[in-house]
PDB file of N, H, CA, C and O in Angstrom:
ATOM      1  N   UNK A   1      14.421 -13.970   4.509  1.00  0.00           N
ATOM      2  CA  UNK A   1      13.901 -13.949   3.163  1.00  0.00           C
ATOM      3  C   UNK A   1      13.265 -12.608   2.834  1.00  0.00           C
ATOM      4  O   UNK A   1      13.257 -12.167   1.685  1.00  0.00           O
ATOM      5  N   UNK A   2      12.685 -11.915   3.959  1.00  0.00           N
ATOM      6  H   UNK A   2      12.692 -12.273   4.893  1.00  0.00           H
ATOM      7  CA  UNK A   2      12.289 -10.697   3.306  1.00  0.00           C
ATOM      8  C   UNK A   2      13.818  -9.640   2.939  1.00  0.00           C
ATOM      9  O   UNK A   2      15.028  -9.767   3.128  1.00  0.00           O
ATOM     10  N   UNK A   3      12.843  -8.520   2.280  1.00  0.00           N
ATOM     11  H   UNK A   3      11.861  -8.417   2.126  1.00  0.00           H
ATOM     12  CA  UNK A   3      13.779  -7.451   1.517  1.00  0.00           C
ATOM     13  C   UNK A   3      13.708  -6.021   2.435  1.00  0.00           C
ATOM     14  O   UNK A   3      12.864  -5.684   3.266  1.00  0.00           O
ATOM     15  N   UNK A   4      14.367  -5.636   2.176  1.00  0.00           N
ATOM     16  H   UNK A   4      15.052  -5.910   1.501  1.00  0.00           H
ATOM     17  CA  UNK A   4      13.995  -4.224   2.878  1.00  0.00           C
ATOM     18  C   UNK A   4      13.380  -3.220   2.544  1.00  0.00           C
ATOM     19  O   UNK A   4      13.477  -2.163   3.168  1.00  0.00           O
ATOM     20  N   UNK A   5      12.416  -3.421   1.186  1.00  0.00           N
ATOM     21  H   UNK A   5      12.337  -4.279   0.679  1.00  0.00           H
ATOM     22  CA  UNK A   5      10.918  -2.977   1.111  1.00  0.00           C
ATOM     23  C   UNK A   5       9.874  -3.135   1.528  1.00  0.00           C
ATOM     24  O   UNK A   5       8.946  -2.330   1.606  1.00  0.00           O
ATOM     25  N   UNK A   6       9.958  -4.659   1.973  1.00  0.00           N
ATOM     26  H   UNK A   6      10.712  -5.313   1.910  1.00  0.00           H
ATOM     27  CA  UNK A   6       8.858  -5.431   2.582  1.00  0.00           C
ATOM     28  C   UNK A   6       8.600  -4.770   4.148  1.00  0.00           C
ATOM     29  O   UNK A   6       7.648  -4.263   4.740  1.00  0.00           O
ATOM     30  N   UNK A   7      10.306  -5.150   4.512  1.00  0.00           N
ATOM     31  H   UNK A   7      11.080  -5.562   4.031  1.00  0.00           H
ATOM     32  CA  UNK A   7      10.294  -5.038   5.964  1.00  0.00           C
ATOM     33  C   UNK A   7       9.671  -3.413   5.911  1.00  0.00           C
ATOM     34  O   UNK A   7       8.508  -3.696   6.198  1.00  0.00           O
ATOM     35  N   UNK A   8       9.665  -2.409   5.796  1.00  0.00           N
ATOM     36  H   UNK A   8      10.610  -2.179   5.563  1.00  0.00           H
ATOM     37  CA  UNK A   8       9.648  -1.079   5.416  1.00  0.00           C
ATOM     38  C   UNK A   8       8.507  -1.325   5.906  1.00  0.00           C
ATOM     39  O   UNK A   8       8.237  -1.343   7.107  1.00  0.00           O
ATOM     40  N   UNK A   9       7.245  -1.676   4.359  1.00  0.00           N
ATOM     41  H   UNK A   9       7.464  -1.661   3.383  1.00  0.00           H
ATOM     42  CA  UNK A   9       5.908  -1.864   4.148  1.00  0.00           C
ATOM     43  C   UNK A   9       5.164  -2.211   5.310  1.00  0.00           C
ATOM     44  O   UNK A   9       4.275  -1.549   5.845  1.00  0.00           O
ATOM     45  N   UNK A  10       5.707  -3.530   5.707  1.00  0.00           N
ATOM     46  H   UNK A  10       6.429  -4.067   5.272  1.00  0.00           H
ATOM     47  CA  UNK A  10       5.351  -3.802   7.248  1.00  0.00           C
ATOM     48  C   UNK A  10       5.764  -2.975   8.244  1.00  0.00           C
ATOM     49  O   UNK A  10       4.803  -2.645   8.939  1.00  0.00           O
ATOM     50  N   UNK A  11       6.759  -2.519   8.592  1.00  0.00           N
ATOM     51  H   UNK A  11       7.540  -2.788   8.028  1.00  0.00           H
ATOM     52  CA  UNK A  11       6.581  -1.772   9.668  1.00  0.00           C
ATOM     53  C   UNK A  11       5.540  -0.280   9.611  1.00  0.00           C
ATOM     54  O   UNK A  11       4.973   0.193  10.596  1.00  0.00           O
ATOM     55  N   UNK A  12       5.478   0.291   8.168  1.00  0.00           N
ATOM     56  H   UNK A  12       5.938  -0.093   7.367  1.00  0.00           H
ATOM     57  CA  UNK A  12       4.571   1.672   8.254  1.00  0.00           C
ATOM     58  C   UNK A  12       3.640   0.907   8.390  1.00  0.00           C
ATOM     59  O   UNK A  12       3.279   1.356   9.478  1.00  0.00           O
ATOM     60  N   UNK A  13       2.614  -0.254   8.100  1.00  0.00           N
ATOM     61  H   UNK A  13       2.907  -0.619   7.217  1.00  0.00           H
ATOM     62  CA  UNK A  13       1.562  -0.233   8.101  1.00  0.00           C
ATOM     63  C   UNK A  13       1.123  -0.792   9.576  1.00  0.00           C
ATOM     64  O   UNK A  13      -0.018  -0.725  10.033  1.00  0.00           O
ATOM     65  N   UNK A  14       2.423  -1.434  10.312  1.00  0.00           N
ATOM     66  H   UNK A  14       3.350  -1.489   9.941  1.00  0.00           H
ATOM     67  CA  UNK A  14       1.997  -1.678  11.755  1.00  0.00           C
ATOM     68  C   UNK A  14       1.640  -0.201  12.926  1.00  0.00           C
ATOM     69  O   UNK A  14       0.836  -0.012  13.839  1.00  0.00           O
ATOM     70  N   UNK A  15       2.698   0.587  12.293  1.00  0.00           N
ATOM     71  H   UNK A  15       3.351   0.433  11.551  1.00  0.00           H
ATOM     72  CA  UNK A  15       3.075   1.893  13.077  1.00  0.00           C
ATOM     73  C   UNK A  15       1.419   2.934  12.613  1.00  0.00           C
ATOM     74  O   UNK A  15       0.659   3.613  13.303  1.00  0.00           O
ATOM     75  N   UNK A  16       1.448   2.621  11.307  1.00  0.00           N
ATOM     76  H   UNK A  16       2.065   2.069  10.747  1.00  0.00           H
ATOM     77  CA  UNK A  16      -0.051   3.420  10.733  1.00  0.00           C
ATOM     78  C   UNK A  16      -1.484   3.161  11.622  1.00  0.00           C
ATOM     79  O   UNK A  16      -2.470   3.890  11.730  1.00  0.00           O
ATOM     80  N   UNK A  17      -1.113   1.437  12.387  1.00  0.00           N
ATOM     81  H   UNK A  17      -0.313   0.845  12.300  1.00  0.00           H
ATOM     82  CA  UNK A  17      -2.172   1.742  13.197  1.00  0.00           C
ATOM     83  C   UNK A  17      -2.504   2.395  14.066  1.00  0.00           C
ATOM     84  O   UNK A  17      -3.699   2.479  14.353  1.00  0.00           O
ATOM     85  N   UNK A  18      -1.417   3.147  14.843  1.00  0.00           N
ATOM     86  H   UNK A  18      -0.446   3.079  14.610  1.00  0.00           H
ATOM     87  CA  UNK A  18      -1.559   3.445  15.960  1.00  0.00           C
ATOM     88  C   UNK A  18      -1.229   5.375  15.703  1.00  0.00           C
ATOM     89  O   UNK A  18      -0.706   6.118  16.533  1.00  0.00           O
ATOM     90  N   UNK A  19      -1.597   5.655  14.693  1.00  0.00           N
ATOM     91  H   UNK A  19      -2.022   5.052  14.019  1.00  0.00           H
ATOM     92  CA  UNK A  19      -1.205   7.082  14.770  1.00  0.00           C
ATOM     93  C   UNK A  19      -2.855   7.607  15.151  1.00  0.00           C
ATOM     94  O   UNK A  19      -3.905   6.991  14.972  1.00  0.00           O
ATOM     95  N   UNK A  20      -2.622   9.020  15.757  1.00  0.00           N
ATOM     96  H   UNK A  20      -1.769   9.520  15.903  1.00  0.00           H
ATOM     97  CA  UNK A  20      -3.992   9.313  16.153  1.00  0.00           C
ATOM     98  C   UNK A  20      -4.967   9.752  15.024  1.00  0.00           C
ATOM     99  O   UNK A  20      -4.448   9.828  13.911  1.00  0.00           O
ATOM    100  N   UNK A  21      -6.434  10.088  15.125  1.00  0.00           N
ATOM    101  H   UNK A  21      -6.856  10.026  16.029  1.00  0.00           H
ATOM    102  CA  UNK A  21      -7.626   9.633  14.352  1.00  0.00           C
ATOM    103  C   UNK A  21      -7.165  11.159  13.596  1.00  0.00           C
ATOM    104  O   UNK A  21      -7.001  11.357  12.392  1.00  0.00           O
ATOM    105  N   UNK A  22      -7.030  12.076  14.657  1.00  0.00           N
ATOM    106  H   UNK A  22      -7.164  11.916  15.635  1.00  0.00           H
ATOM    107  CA  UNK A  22      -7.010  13.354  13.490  1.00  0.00           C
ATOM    108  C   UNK A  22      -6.116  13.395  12.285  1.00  0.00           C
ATOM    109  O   UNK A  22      -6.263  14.150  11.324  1.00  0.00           O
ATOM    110  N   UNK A  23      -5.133  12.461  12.452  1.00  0.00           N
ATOM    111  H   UNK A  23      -5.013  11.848  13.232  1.00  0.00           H
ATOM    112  CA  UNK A  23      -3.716  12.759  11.459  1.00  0.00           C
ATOM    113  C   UNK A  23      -4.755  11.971  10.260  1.00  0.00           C
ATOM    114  O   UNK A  23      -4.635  12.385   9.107  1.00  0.00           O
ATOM    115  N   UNK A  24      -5.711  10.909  10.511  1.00  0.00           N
ATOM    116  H   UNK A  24      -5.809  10.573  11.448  1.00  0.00           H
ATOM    117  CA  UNK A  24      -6.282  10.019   9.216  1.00  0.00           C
ATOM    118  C   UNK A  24      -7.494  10.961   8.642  1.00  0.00           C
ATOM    119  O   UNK A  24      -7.740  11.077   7.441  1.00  0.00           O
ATOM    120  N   UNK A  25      -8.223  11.624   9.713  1.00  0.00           N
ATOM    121  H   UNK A  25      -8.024  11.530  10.688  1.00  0.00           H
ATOM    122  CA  UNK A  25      -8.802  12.485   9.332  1.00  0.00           C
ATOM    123  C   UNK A  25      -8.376  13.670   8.378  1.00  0.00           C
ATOM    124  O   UNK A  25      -8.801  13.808   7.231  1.00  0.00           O
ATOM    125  N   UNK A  26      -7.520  14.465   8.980  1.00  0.00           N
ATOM    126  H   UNK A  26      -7.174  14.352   9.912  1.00  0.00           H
ATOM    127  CA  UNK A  26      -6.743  15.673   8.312  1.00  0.00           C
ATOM    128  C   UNK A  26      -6.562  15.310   6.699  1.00  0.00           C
ATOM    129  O   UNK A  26      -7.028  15.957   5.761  1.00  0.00           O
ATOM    130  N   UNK A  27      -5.520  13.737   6.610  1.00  0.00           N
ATOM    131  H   UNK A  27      -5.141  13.212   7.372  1.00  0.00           H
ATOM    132  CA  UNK A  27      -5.002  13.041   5.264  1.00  0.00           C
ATOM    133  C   UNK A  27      -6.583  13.120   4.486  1.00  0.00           C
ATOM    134  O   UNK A  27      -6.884  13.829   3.525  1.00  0.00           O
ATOM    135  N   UNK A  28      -7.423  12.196   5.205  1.00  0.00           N
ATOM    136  H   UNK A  28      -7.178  11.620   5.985  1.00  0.00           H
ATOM    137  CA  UNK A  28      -8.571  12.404   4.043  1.00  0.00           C
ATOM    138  C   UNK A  28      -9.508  13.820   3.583  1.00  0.00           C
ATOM    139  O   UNK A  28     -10.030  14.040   2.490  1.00  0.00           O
ATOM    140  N   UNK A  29      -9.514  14.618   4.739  1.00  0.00           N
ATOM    141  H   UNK A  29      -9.090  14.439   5.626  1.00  0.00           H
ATOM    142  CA  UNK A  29      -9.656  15.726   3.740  1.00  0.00           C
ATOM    143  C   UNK A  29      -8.990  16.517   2.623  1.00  0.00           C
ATOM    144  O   UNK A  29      -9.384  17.222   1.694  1.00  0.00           O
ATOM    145  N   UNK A  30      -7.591  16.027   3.189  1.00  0.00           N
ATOM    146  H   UNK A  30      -7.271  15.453   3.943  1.00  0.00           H
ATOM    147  CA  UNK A  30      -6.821  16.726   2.104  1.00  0.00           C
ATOM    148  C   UNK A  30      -6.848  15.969   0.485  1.00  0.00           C
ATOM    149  O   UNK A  30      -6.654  16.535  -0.591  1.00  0.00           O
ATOM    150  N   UNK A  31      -7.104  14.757   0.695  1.00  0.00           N
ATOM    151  H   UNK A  31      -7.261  14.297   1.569  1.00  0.00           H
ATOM    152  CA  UNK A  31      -7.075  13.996  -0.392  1.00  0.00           C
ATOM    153  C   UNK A  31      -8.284  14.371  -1.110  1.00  0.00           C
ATOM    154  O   UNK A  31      -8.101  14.608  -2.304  1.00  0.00           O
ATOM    155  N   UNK A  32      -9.549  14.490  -0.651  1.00  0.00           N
ATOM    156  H   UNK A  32      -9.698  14.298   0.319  1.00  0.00           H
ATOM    157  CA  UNK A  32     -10.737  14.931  -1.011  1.00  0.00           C
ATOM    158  C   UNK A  32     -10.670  16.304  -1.494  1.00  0.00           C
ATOM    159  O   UNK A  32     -11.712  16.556  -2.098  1.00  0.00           O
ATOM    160  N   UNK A  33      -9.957  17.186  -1.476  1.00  0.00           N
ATOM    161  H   UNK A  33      -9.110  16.981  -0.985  1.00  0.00           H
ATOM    162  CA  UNK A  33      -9.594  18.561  -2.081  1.00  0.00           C
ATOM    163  C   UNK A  33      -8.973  18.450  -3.215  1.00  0.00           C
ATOM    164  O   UNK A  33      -9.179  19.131  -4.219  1.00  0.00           O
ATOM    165  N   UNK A  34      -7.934  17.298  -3.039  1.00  0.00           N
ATOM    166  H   UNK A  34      -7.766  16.745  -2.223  1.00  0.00           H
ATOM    167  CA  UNK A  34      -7.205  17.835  -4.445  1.00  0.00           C
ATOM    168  C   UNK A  34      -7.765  17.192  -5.908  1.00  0.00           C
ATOM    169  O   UNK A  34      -8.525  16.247  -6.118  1.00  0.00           O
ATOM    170  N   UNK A  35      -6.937  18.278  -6.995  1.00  0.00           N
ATOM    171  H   UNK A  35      -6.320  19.046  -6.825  1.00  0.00           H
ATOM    172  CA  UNK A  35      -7.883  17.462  -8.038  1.00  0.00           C
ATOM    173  C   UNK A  35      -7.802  16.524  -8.608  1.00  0.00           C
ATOM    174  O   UNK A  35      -6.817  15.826  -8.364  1.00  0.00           O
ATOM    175  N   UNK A  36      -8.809  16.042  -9.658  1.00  0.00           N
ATOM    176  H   UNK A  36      -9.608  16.609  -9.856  1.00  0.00           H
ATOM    177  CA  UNK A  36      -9.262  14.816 -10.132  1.00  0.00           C
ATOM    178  C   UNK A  36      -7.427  14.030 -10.327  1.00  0.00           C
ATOM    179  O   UNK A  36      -7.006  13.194  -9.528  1.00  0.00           O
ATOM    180  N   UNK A  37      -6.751  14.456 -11.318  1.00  0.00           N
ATOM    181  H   UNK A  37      -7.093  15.135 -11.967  1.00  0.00           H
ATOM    182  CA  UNK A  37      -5.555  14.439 -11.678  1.00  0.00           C
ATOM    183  C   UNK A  37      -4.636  13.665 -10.816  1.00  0.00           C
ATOM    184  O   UNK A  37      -4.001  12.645 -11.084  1.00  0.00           O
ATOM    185  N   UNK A  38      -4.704  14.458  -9.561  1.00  0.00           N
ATOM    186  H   UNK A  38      -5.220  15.286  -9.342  1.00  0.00           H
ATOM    187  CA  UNK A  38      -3.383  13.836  -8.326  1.00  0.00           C
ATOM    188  C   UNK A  38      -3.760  13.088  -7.704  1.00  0.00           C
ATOM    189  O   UNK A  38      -3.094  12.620  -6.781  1.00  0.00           O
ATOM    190  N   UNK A  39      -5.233  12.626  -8.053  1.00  0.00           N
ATOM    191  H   UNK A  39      -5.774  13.007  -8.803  1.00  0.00           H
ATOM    192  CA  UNK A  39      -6.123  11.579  -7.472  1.00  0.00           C
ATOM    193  C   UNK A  39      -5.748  10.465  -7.765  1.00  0.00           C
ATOM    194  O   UNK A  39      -5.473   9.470  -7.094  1.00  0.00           O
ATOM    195  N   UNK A  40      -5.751  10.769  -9.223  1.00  0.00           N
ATOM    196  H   UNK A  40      -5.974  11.577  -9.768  1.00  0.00           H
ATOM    197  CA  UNK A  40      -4.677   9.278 -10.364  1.00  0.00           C
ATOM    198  C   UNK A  40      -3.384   9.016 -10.465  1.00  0.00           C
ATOM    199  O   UNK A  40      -2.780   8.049 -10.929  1.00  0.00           O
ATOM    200  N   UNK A  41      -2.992  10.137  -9.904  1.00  0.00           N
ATOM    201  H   UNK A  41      -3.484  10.922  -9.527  1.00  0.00           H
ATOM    202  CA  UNK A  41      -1.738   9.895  -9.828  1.00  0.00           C
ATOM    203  C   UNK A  41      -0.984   8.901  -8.489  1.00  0.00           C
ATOM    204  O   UNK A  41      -0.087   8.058  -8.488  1.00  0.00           O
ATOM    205  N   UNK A  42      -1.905   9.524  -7.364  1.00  0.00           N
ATOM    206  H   UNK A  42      -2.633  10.209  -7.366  1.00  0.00           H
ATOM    207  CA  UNK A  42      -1.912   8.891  -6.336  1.00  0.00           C
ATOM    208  C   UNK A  42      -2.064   7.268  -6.329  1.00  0.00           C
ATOM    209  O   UNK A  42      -1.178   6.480  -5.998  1.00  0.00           O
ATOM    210  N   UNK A  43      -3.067   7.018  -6.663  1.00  0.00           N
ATOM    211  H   UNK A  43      -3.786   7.659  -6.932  1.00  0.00           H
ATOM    212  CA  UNK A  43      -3.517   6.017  -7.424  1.00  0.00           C
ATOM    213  C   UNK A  43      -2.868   5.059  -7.700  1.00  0.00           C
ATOM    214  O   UNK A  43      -2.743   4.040  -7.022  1.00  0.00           O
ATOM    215  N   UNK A  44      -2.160   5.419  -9.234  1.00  0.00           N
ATOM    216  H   UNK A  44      -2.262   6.247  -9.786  1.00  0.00           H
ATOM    217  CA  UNK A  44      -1.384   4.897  -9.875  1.00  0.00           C
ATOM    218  C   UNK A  44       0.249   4.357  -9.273  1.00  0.00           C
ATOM    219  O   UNK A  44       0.984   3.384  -9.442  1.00  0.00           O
ATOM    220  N   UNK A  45       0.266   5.658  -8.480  1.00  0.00           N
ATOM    221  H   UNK A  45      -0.331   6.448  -8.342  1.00  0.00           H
ATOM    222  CA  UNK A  45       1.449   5.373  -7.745  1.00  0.00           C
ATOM    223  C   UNK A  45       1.634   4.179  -6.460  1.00  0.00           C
ATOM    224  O   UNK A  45       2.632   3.649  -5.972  1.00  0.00           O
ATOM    225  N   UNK A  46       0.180   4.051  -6.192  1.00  0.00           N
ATOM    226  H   UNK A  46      -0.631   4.482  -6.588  1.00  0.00           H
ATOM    227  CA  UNK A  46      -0.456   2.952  -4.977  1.00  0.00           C
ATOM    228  C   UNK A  46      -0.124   1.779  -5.658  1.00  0.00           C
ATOM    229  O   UNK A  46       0.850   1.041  -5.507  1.00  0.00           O
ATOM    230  N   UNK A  47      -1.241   1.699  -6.568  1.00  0.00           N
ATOM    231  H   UNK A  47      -2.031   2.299  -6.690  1.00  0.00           H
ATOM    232  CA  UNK A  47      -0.867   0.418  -7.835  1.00  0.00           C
ATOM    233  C   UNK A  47       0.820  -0.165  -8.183  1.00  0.00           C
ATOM    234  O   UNK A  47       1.355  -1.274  -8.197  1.00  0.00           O
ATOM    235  N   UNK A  48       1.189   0.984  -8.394  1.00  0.00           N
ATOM    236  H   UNK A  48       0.754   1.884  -8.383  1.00  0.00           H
ATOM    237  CA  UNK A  48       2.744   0.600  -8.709  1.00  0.00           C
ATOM    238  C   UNK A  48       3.322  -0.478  -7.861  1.00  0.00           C
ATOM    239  O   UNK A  48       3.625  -1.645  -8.110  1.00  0.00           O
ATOM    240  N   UNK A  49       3.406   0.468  -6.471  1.00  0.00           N
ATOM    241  H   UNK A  49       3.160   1.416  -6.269  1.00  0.00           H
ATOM    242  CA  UNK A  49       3.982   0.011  -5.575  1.00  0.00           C
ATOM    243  C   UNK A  49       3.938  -1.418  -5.087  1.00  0.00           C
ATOM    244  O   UNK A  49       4.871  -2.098  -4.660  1.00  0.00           O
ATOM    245  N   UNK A  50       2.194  -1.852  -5.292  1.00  0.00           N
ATOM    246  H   UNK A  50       1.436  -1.300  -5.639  1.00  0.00           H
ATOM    247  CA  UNK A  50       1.889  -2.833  -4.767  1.00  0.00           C
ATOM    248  C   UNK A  50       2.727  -3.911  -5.921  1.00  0.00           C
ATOM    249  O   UNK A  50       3.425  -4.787  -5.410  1.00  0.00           O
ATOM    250  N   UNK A  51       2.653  -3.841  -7.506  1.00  0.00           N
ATOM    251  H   UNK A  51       2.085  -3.130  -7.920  1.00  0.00           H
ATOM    252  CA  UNK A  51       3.079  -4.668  -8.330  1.00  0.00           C
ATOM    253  C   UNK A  51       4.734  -4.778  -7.621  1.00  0.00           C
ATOM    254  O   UNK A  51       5.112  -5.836  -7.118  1.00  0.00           O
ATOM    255  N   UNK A  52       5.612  -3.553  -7.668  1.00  0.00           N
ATOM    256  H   UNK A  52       5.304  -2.694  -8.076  1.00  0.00           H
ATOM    257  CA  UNK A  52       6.318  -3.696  -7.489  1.00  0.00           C
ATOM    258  C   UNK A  52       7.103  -5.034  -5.792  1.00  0.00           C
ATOM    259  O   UNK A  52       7.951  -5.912  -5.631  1.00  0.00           O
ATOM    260  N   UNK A  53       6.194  -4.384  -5.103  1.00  0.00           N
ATOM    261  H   UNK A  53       5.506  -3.671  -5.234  1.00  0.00           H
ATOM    262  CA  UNK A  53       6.386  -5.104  -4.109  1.00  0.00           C
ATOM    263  C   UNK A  53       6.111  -6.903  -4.154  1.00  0.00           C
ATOM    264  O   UNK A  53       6.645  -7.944  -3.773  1.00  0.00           O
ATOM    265  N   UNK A  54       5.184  -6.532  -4.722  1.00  0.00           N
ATOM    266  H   UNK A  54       4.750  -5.686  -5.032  1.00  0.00           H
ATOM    267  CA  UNK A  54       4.519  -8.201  -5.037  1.00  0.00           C
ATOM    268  C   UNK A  54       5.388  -9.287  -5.701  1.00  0.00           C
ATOM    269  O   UNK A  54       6.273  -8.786  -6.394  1.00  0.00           O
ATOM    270  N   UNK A  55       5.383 -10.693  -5.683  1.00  0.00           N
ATOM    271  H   UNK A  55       4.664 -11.100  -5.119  1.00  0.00           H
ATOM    272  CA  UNK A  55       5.978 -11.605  -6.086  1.00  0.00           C
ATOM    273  C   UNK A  55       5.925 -11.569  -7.602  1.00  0.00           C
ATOM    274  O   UNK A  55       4.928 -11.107  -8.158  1.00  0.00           O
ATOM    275  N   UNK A  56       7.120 -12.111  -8.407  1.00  0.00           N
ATOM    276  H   UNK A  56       7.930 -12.486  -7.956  1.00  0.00           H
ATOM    277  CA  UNK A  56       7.161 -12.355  -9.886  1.00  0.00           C
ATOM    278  C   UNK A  56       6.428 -13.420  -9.955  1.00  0.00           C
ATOM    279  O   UNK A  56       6.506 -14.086  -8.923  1.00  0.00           O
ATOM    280  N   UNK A  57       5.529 -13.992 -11.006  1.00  0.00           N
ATOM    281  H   UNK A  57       5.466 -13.451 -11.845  1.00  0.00           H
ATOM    282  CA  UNK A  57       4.901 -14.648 -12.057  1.00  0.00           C
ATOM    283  C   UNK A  57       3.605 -14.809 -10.692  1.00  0.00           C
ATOM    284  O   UNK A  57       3.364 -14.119  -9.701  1.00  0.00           O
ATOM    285  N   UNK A  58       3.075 -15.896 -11.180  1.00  0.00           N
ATOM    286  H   UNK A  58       3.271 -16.456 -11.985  1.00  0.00           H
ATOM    287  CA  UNK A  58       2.065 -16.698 -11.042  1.00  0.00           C
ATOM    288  C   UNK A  58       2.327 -17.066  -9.634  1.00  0.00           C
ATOM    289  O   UNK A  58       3.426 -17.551  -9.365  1.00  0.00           O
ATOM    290  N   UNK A  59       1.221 -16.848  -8.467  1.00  0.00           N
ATOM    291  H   UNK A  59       0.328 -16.455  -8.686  1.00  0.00           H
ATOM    292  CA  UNK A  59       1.740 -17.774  -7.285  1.00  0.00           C
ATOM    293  C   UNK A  59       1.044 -19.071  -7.697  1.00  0.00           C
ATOM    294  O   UNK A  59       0.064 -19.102  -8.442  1.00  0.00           O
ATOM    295  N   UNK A  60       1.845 -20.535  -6.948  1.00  0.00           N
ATOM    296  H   UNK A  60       2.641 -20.511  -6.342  1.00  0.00           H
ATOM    297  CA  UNK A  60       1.382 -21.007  -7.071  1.00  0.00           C
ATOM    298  C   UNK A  60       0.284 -21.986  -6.434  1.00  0.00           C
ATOM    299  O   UNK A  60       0.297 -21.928  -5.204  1.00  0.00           O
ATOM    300  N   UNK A  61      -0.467 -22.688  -6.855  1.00  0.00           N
ATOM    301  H   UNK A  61      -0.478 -22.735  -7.854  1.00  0.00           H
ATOM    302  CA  UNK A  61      -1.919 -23.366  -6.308  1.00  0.00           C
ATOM    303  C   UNK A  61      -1.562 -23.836  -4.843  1.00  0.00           C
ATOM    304  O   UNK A  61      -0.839 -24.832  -4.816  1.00  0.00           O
ATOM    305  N   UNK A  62      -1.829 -23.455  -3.955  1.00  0.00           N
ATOM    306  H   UNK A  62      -2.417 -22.646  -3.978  1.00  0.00           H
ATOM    307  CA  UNK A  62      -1.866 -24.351  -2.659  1.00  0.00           C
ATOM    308  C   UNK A  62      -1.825 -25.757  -2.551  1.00  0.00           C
ATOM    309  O   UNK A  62      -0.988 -26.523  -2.074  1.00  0.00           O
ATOM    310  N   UNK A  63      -3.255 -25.977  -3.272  1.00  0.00           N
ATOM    311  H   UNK A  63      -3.935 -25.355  -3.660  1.00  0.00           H
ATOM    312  CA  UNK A  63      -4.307 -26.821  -3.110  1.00  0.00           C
ATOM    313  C   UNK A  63      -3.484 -28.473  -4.490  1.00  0.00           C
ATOM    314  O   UNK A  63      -3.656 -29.688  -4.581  1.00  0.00           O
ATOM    315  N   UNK A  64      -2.997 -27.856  -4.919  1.00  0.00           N
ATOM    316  H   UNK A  64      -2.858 -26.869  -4.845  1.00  0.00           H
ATOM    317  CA  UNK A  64      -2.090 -28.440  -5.911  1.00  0.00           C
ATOM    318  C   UNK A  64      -1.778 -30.463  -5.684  1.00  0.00           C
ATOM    319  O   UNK A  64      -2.124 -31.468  -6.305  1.00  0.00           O
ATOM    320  N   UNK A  65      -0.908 -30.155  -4.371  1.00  0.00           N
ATOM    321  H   UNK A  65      -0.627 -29.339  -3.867  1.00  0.00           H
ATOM    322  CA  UNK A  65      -0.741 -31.678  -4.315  1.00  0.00           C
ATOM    323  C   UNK A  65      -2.110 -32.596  -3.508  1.00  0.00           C
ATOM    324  O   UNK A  65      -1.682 -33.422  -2.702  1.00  0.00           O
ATOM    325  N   UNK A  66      -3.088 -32.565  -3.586  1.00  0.00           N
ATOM    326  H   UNK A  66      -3.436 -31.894  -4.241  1.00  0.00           H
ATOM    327  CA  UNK A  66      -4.823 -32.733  -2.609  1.00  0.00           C
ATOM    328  C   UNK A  66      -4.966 -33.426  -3.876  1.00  0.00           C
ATOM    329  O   UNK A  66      -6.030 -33.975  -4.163  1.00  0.00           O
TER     330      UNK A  66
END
């Protein structure tokens, strides 16, 4: 059932754990330099992704048939 965005998503963020501290370090200074602008853009582009990735409509209630 998954897609091969998902699978993607999951594997960088399994592999993201294990990269060493300087590479997360290095990323956040660099992010902290640039300006206000690519900040939002960044951002925005985070946001995207997540809608995009995410399920269509409404999930629904769990708790529903209780």
């Amino acid at each position: 059932m998954a897609t091969w965005p998902i699978l993607l998503t999951l594997t960088l963020g399994i592999f993201g754990q294990y990269l060493p501290k300087l590479w997360r370090r290095t990323a956040e200074s660099t992010m902290s330099r640039l300006p206000i602008f690519a900040s939002g853009i960044a951002l925005a582009l985070g946001i995207f992704l997540i809608e995009l990735l995410g399920p269509t409509g409404v999930a629904p209630f769990i708790y529903f048939q209780f």
